[in-house]
N, C-alpha and C positions, 0 to 999 in steps of 0.2 A: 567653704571647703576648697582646701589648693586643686589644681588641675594635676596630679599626683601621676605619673613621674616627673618629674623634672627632666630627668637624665631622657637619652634616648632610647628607642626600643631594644631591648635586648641590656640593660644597667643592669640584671641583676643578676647576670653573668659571675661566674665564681671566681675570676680575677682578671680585675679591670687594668691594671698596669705591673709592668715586670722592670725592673730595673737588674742590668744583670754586667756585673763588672765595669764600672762607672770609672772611669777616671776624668779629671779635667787640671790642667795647669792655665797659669796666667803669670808667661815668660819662664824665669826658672822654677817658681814654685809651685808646687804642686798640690792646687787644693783640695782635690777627692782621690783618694784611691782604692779603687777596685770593691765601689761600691754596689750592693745587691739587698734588692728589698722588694717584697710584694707591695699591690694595692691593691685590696678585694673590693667590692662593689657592696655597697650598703655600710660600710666601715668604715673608721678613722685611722690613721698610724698617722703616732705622733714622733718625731723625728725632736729630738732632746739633742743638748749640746752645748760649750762654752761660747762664749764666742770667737770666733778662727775657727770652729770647730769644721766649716767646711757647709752647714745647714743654707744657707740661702744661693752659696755657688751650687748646691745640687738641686735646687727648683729651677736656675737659670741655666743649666744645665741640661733637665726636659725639656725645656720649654725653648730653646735654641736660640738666646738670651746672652748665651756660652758656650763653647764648642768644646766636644768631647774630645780627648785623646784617645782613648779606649772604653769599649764596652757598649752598649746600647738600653735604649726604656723601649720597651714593645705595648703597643697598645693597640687593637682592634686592628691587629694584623699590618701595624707599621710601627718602623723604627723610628722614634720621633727624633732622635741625635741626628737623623740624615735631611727633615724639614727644617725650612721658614719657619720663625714662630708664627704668622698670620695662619698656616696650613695648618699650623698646631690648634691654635683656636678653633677653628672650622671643623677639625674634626671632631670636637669635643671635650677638650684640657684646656678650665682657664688658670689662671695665675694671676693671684693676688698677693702685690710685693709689698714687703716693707712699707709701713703709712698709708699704703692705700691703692696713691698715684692716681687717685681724681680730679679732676680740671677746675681749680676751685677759682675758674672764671666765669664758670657754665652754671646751670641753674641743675637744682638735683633732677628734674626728670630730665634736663639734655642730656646728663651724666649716665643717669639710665638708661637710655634710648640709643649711647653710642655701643653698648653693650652687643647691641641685637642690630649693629646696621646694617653689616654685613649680611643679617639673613634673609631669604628672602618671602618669605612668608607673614604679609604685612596682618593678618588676620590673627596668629599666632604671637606676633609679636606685642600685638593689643594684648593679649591674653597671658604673656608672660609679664606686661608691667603691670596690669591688674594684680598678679599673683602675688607678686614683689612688694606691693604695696600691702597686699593681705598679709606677708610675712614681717611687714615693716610698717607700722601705722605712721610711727613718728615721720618716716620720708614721705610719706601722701600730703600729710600736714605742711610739709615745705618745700611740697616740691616747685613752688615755683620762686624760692630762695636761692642764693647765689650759693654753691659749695663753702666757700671761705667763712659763709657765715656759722656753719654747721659745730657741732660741740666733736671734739678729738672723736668719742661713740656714734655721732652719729656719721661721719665721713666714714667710719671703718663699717659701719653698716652699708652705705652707699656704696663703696667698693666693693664687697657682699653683693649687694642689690645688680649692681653693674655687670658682675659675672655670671648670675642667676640668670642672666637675661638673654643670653648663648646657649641656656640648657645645655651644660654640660653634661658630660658622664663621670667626671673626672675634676676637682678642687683640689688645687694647690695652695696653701695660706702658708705665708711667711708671718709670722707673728704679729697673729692679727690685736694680742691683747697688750700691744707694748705702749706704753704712756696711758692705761686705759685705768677708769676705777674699778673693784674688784667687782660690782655689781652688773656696771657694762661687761667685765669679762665674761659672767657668770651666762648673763643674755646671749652672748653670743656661742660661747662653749653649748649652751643648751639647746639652740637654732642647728648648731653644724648634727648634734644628735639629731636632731629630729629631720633633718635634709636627708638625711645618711637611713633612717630607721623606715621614713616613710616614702620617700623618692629612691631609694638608693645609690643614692649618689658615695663616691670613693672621694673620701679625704687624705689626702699627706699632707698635716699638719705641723710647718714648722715652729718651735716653743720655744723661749726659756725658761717661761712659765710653767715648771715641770709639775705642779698639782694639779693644776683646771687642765691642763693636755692629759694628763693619767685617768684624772678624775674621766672624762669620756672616751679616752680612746680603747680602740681593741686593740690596739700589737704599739710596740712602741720599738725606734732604732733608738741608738746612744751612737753618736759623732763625735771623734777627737781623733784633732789634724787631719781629717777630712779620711777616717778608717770609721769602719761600724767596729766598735766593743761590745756592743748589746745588742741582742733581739729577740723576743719572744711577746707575749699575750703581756699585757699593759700591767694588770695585775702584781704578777711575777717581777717586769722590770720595776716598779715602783719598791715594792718589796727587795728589791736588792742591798744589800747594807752599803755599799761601795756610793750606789744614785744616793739612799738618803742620807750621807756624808755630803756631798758635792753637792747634787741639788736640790733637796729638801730641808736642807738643814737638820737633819737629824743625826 
């Protein structure tokens, strides 16, 4: 049985992050504008979008990655636009970018282990790579394998694993199912439920993968040229005739 929450005391809080008039450029272009979105605590929203659509400059955007123009993401009573990303970690919001960005010189449990170095709770942090490995058999099996050795699923699981390891309150994934097979997707879309159902953890899940992100998420945005068009209960957005033109192929 996991050590169940994950998150910190107080995750199951009824909204874990506020984004509220987001803007961000890079020189003259302006990648986000005047973005706004919940993150409730036990939930997913999945952030849908082309590409340019603006989705990955708005995780690096929280996460201070990126620097805001305008607006702010509020979270446990701070502006995170105004931190470090290191402060960002610390307090509880990790982010997991594009491919992964695991050290695939290091061995999978040093990869784990840099997750949690920062904390200082060496007793706890036995106990969160215990878990990790409970949530992840195939990383126990190799953990003492080089990264690079890893198959594309299990790196995007280690990067997973890595973040879990800071007990978060708060996951960010930038597409985590990209170059993955539909199976591996499936494991992992079913992992972030079950992160989310039983730790409470808040997900803002960024996708292109607009089925397996619908298929689990509660609330979904829709991004293009870096504006929200959409948002509401996942359901509803999937149900849009307009999404399943674009991304469903329907």
């Amino acid at each position: 049985m996991l050590g169940w929450p994950l998150g910190a005391p107080g995750a199951r809080d009824r909204s874990a992050l506020q984004v509220r008039g987001l803007s961000t450029s890079y020189g003259p272009v302006q990648a986000l504008r005047d973005v706004s979105l919940d993150v409730s605590a036990g939930s997913i929203t999945a952030v849908l979008g082309a590409n340019g659509a603006g989705k990955t400059t708005l995780l690096r955007t929280m996460t201070g990655l990126a620097r805001a123009s305008t607006g702010r993401v509020d979270y446990a009573g701070h502006d995170l636009v105004a931190l470090a990303t290191e402060e960002v970690v610390r307090l509880g919001v990790a982010h997991v970018p594009e491919g992964g960005g695991v050290i695939a010189e290091l061995t999978v449990e040093e990869n784990l282990r840099l997750g949690a170095l920062w904390r200082d709770d060496r007793l706890d942090r036995k106990r969160a790579l215990a878990e990790v490995y409970q949530l992840f058999g195939v990383l126990q099996r190799r953990r003492r394998l080089l990264a690079m050795a890893l198959s594309g699923g299990e790196r995007q699981m280690l990067a997973l694993g890595r973040a879990l390891m800071g007990r978060p309150r708060v996951l960010l994934l930038d597409e985590p199912s990209l170059g993955l097979a539909p199976m591996v997707v499936s494991q992992i879309m079913a992992l972030l439920r079950q992160l989310c159902d039983q730790g409470g953890l808040a997900v803002l899940l960024v996708e292109q993968n607009a089925r397996s992100a619908l298929a689990v998420a509660d609330r979904a945005v829709v991004l293009s040229l870096g504006q929200v068009t959409l948002s509401g209960p996942a359901a509803a957005i999937g149900a849009d005739p307009d999404l399943q033109r674009h991304y469903l192929g329907a």
